[in-house]
N, C-alpha and C positions, 0 to 999 in steps of 0.2 A: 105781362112784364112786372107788374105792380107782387103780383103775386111772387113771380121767381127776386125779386128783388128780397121779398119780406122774407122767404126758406133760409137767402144767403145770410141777412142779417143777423135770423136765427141763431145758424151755423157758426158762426164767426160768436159772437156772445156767448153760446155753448161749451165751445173750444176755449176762448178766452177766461172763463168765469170754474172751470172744472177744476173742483177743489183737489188736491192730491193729498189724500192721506197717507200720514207716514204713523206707520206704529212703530214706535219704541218698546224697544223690548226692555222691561226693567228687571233687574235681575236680582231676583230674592236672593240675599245672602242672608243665611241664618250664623249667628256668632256661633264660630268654633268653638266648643265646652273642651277647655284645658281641662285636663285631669292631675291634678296635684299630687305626688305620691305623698303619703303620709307616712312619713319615719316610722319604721319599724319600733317600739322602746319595749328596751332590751331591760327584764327586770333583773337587778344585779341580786345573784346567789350569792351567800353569804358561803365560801369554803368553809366551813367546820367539819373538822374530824370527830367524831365521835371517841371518847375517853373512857370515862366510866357515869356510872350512877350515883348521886350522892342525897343517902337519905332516901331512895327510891326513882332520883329526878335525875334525867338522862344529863348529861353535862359533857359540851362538844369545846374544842378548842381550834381557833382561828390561825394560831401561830407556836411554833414549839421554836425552842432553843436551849445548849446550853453551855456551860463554862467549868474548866474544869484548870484550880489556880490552887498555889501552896502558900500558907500561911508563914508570913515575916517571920514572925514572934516563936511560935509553937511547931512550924517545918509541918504542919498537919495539911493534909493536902485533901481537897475536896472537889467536887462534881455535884454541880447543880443542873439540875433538868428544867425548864419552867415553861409550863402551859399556860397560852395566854385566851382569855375569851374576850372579843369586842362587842361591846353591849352598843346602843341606840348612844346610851350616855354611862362612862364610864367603862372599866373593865373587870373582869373577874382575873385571875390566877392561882394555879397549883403550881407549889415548888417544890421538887423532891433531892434532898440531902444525903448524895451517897460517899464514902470515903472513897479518895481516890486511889487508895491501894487496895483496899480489901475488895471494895463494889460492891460495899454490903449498907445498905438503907437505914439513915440514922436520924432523919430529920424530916417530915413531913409539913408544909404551910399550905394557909387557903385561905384567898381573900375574895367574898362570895358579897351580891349584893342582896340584900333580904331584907321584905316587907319591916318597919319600924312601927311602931305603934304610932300611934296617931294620925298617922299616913306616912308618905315617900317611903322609901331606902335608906338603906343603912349599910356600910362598907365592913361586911362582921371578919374578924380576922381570926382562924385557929390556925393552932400548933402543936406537936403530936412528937415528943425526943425518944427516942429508946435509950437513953440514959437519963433520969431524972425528967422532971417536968410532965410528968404523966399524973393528970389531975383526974381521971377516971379510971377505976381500977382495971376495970374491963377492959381496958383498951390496949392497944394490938398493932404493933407496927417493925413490918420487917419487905425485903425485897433485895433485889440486886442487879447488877449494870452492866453491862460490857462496852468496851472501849477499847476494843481489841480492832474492828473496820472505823473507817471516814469516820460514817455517821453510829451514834449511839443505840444501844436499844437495853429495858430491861423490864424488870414486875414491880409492882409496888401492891402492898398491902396493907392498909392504915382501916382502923378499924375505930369508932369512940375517940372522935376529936376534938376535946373540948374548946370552945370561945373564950378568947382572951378577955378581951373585954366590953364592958359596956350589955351584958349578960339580958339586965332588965330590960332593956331596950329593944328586946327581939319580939317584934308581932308572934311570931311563933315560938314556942317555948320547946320546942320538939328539934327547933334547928340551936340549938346551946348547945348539942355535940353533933358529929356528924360521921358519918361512915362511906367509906366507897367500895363500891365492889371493884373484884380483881384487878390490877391495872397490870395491861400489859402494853409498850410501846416498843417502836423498831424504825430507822432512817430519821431520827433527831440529828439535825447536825449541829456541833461544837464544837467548841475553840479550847485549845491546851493554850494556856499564856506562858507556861515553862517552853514549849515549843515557839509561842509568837515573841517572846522576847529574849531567845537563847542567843547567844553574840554565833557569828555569823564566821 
């Protein structure tokens, strides 16, 4: 008896004391890696047309436009073309002078930035008439325009253009004149002001 008594209490103790394990399941989350798109950057191209050469040195233009108005005083009516280049800092431009009846090229300008002595730039300005103001013999200026559609087109030929002023001041002694090859342009568009302000 002593014995079936001790088995039960056994039993009983056994049952009662039975540890229950519970596993937890722990759940690894590893952090989602966001992928950040990273903005495409877009390197801005500078539009420049190509023009001519001047002096050897290819020379492109950002913006054309022109005007073509009659003089108050002298009834002389004219057409201006003008190339413009945007530099970093500053601008350059070529302005071409044609009569606005005949369309035949009388005036040639260029406002160029060119190494200065001592360092920086210098804003060198020339000028080139087929009438008078021809300070180099050599030099050569003729072309012509039409203004027959919309938009403008025509040649220019300027050859030995001497610098106005401030001569000494040019780091290169080679750019005191200056020459361009051929020019030839087409879809300039411009303004007739005899057109823009004819009464109505």
């Amino acid at each position: 008896m002593k014995t079936y008594k001790v088995i039960l209490l056994l039993t009983i103790l056994i049952l009662s004391c039975k540890n229950e394990t519970k596993t937890a399941t722990v759940e690894n989350k590893t952090p989602e890696v966001v992928k950040k798109e990273t903005p495409s950057v877009t390197k801005k191209k500078s539009k420049a047309t190509f023009f001519c050469k001047i002096n050897g040195e290819a020379w492109s233009y950002s913006k054309a436009s022109g005007i073509v108005s009659r003089h108050k005083k002298t009834q002389k009516r004219t057409a201006i073309i003008t190339f413009t280049k945007q530099l970093e800092k500053g601008k350059e431009s070529i302005q071409l002078f044609y009569d606005g009846d005949t369309n035949i090229l009388e005036e040639a300008t260029a406002i160029l930035k060119t190494p200065k002595k001592g360092g920086g730039t210098m804003s060198a300005m020339y000028q080139l008439k087929i009438k008078g103001g021809k300070r180099v013999p050599e030099s050569k200026i003729n072309g012509t325009l039409d203004l027959s559609n919309p938009t403008a087109s025509g040649t220019a030929e300027v050859l030995n253009m001497k610098i106005r002023f401030e001569e000494d001041q040019l780091a290169d002694e080679t750019m005191s004149t200056i020459s361009f090859t051929p020019i030839t342009f087409t879809g300039i568009g411009y303004s007739d002001s005899e057109k823009l302000f004819a009464p109505k």
